[in-house]
N, C-alpha and C positions, 0 to 999 in steps of 0.2 A: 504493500500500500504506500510505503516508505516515495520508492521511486518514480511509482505512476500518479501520483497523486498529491501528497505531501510536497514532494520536493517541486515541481514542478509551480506551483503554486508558490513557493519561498523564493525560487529564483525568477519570479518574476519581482522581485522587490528586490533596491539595493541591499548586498551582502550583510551590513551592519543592523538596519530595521530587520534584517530578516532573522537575524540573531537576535536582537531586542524583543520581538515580536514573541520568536519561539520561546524566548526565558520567559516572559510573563503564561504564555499559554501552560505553560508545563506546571509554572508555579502556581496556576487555576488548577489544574484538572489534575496533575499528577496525587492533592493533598486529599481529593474528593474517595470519601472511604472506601467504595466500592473497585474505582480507578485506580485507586491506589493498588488494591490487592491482586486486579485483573492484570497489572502492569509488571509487578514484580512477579508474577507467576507466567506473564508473556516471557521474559528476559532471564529469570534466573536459572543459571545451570553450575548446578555443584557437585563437585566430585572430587575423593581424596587425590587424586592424579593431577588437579590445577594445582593445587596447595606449592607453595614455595615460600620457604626461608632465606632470606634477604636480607645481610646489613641488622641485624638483631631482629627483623620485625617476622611475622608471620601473615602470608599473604594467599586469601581466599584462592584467587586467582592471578596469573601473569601479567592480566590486560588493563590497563589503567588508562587514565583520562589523563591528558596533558594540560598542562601548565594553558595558559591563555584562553580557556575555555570559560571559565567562571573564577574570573578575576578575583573576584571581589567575596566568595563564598556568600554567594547567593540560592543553589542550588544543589549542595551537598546531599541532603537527604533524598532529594528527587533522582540524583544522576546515583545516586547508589543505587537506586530499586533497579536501573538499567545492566545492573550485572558485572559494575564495575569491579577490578579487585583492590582497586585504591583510586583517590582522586588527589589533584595536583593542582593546588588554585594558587591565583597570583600572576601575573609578576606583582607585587604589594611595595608599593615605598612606603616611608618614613608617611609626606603627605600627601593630601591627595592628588592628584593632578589630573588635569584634561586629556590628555596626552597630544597626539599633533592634529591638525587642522584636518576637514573633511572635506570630502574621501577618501579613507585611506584602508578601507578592506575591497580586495576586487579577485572577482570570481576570473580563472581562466577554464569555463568547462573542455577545451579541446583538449589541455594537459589533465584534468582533471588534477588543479592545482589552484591555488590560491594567492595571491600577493598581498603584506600586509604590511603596513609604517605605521600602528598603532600606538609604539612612543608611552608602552606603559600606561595607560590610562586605567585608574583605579582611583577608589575612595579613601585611598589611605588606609594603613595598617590596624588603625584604633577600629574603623568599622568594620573592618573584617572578623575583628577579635569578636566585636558584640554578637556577629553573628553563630561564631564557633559555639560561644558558651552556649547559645542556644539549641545546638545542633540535636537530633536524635539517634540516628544511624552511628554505628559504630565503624564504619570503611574507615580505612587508612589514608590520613589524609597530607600531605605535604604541602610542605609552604615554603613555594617560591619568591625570592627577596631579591629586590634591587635599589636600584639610588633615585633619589630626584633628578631629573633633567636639568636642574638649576644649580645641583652642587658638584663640582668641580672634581673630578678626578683624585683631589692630595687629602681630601675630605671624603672619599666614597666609604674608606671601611667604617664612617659615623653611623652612613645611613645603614648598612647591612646589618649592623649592630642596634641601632633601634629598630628591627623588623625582627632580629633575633631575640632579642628581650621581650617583646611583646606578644609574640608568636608563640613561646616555649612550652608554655602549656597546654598546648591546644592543637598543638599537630603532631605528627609521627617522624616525620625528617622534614631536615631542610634541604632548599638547591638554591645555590650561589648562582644569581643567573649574571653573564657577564658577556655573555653571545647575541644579545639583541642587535641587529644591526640599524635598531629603530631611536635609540638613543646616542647621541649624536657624543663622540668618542669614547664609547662603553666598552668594545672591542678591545681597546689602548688596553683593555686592564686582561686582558687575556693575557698580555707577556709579561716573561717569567719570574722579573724579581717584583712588580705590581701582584701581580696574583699571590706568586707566595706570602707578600706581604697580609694580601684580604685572607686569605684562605688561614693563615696561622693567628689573624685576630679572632675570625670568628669560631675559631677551633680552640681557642682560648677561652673565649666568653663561653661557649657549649659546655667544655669541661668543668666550669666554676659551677653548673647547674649540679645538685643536687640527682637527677635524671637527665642526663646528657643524651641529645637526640640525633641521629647518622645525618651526618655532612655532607649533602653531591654538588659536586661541579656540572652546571649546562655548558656543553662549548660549542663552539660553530662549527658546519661542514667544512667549512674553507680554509681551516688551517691546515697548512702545510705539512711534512713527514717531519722536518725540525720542529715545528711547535707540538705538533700529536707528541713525539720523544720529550718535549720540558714538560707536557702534561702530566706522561705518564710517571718521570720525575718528582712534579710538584706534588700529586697526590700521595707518592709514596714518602718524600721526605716529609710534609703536612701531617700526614696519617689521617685524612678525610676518609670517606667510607665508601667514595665509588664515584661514576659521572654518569654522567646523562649526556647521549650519544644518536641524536643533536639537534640543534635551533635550527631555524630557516635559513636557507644559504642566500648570498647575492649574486650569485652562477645563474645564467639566464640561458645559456648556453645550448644548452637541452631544451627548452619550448618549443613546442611545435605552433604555438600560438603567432600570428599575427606577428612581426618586431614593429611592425610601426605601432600596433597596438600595444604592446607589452611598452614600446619606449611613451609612448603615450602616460601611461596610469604612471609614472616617475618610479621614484624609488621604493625601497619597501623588500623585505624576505620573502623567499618563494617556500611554500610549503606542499605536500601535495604527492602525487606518485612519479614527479620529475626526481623529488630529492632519495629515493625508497633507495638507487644502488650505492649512490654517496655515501649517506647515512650508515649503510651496513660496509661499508669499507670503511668507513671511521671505525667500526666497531669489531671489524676484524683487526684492524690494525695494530689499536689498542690492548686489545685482547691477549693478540702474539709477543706484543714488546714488551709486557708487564708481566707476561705466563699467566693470566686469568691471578694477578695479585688481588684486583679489586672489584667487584659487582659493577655491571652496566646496566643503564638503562636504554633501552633500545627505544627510539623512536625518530618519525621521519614514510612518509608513502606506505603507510601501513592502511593495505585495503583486503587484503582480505587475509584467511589462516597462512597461506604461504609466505606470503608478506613478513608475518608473524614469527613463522619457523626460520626463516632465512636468515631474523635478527637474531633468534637466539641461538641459530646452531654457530653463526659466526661469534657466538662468545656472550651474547646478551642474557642475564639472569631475570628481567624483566621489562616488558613493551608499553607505549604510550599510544595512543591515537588521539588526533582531533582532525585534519583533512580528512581521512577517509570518512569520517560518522557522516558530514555535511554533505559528501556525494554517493555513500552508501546507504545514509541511515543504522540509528540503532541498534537494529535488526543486527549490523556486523560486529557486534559484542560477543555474543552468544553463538555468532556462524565460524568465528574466531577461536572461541574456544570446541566448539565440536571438532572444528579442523585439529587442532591441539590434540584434543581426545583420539582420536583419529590417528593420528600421527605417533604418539603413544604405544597403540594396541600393533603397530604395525611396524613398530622398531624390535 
């Protein structure tokens, strides 16, 4: 119903209303008692063979929701009934911010990809928090932290640091996101004595908790074989607990879209099943140079089970989606995991 009818109907609205649109529809219908339980018995599949241990935590299932989805932890309880095995909200700064000017989400259906310079737009970390405390679902939820677009580089581990004190109790890991290419010189902080710098602040402030919570790095497709080797470096001299593998790249390269139209909509990360072989050569790569030292997180052109198997045979302990749900629908949560199932009984 997903494809013939839902979507079809969303993409005729720009990308951003149509995301607006679906959150509040969800957050009507998904809470309504009967919907509720019709919803979670469409979507839920459990079985002792998803089960994965992760980085200290324990996780229902492999498949999780990525980061940029539900910014602001608006819809935790709802996208759990969807069969999630964790959800990953944020990017959350210090304060709120707009993030950058509109239009800045655009569909490419021929890549069956996405372009986005969304620039962090959130409510700030303090609403976020109010909403956690309210939360009912017990999924696994991570909290992804970044800077204000206003504070300068020599100042960034302040803001990661007020997102990690405010966050601590109310999520299961964090991710240092540092790979946005939407934040205008955020990247700068991917090399190698910046990040070890961030990454051993807030692996400081973690450790003074009382329950100290697993620390991941997001990094970009686009870095090089020498920065992949200072990553796998930083993480092992830091002693963070794993990376997330990876953000949207700025590799246009592969579209099959239109170039005058892709040059057209300006800058912005491509996300999407351009980035799916990329993404899993990061995560082989990574893999091999560290000998499987530390957990990845797989994500990037995850559309369907294969998709899926591909990130974790090349090394990945656990997968993210957000592109594919938006051109497959829901529905590929749970067609994800039977493939998983599947693929199990036949190893």
């Amino acid at each position: 119903m997903y494809k013939s009818i839902i979507k079809p109907l969303l993409f005729k609205k720009n990308p951003e209303s149509a995301h607006h649109f679906t959150f509040a529809w969800i957050k009507k219908t998904f809470n309504l008692p009967l919907v509720k339980g019709l919803i979670a018995n469409q979507f839920s599949l459990d079985d002792p063979r998803l089960e994965r241990e992760v980085f200290g935590l324990k996780f229902k299932n492999p498949v999780g929701l990525a980061a940029g989805f539900d910014k602001d932890a608006k819809l935790i309880d709802e996208m759990a009934l969807l069969g999630f095995g964790y959800i990953e909200i944020g990017t959350l700064t210090p304060k709120p911010q707009d993030g950058n000017p509109l239009p800045r989400l655009f569909r490419l259906p021929e890549d069956e990809a996405l372009i986005n310079r969304m620039g962090f737009n959130n409510g700030g970390v303090a609403a976020a928090v109010e909403r956690l405390k309210k939360r009912k679902s017990n999924v696994i939820i991570g909290g992804n932290i970044g800077k204000n677009k206003v504070t300068p580089n020599e100042n960034a581990v302040d803001d990661y640091l007020i997102c990690l004190e405010a966050l601590h109790p109310f999520v299961d890991y964090f991710v240092v996101n540092v790979s946005s290419p939407n934040t205008p010189n955020l990247r700068d902080l991917q090399e190698k004595e910046p990040l070890k710098k961030l990454l051993s602040a807030v692996k400081e402030a973690n450790e003074s908790k009382e329950n100290p919570k697993p620390i991941l790095l997001k990094i970009a497709p686009d870095l090089t074989g020498g920065q992949l080797d200072d990553i796998v470096d930083i993480v092992q001299e830091t002693g963070i607990d794993g990376v997330i593998a990876t953000n949207t790249t700025i590799d246009r390269s592969q579209l099959k879209t239109d170039a005058n139209k892709v040059e057209a909509i300006g800058a912005g990360g491509v996300s999407g099943k351009v980035l799916a072989q990329r993404s899993t050569e990061v995560i082989r790569y990574l893999a091999e140079k560290s000998n499987r030292a530390f957990p990845i997180i797989g994500v990037g052109g995850i559309f369907t089970a294969q998709d899926a198997i591909d990130k974790l045979e090349a090394g990945a302990s656990l997968v993210q989606v957000y592109s594919g749900m938006i051109y497959e629908g829901p529905g590929m949560i749970k067609a994800i995991k039977k493939g998983l199932l599947s693929h199990f009984k036949n190893q």
